[in-house]
C-alpha positions in Angstrom: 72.5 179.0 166.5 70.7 177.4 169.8 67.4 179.2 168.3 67.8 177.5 164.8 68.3 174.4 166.7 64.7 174.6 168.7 63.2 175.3 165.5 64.7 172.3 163.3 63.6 170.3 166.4 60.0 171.6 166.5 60.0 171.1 162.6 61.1 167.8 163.0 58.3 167.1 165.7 55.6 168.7 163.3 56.5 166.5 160.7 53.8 163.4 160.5 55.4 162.1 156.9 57.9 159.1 158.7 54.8 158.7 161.2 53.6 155.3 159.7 56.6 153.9 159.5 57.1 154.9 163.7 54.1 153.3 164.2 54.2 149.8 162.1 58.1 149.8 163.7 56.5 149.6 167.4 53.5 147.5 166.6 56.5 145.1 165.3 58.6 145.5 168.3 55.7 145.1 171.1 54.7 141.6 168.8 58.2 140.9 168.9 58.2 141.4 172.7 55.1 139.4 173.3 56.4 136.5 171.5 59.4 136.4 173.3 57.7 136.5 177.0 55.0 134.0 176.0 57.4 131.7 174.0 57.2 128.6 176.1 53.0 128.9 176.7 52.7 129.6 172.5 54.9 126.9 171.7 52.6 124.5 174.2 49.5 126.0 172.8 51.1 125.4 169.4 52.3 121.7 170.3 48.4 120.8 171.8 46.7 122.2 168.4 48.8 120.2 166.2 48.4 117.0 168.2 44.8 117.5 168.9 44.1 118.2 165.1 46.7 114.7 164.4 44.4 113.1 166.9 40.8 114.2 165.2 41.9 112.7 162.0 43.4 109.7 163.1 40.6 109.2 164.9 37.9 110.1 162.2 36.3 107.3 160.8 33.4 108.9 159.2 35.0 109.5 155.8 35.5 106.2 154.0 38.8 105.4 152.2 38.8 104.6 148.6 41.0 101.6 147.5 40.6 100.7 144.1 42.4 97.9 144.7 40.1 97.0 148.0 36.5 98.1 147.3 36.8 98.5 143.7 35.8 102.4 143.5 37.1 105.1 140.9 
């Protein structure tokens, strides 16, 4: 029985169909893991793109508004 054993196991370790699913399952987990030790500089990073990007376009002036009721376009 122990020799029918080893040779399920090696059959089992020759066996590449589940392989792609091993490896998108621990490219997941490391991403997962990364994300979780680099929460609080991500969600920083995160926090300074969104307010530099509310900053650019509250500050842009280039771009005229259009008030029909103001300048009279259509």
């Amino acid at each position: 029985m122990n020799l029918n054993l080893k040779q399920q196991l090696t059959a089992l370790w020759k066996e590449e169909d589940g392989l792609g699913t091993l490896e998108i399952l621990l490219i997941v987990a490391v991403l997962v893991a990364i994300a979780i030790i680099f929460r609080k500089w991500i969600g920083a990073w995160f926090t300074k793109l969104i307010g530099d990007a509310e900053t650019n376009l509250d500050g842009n002036n280039s771009v005229p508004v259009c008030d029909p009721k103001i300048t009279g376009c259509k």
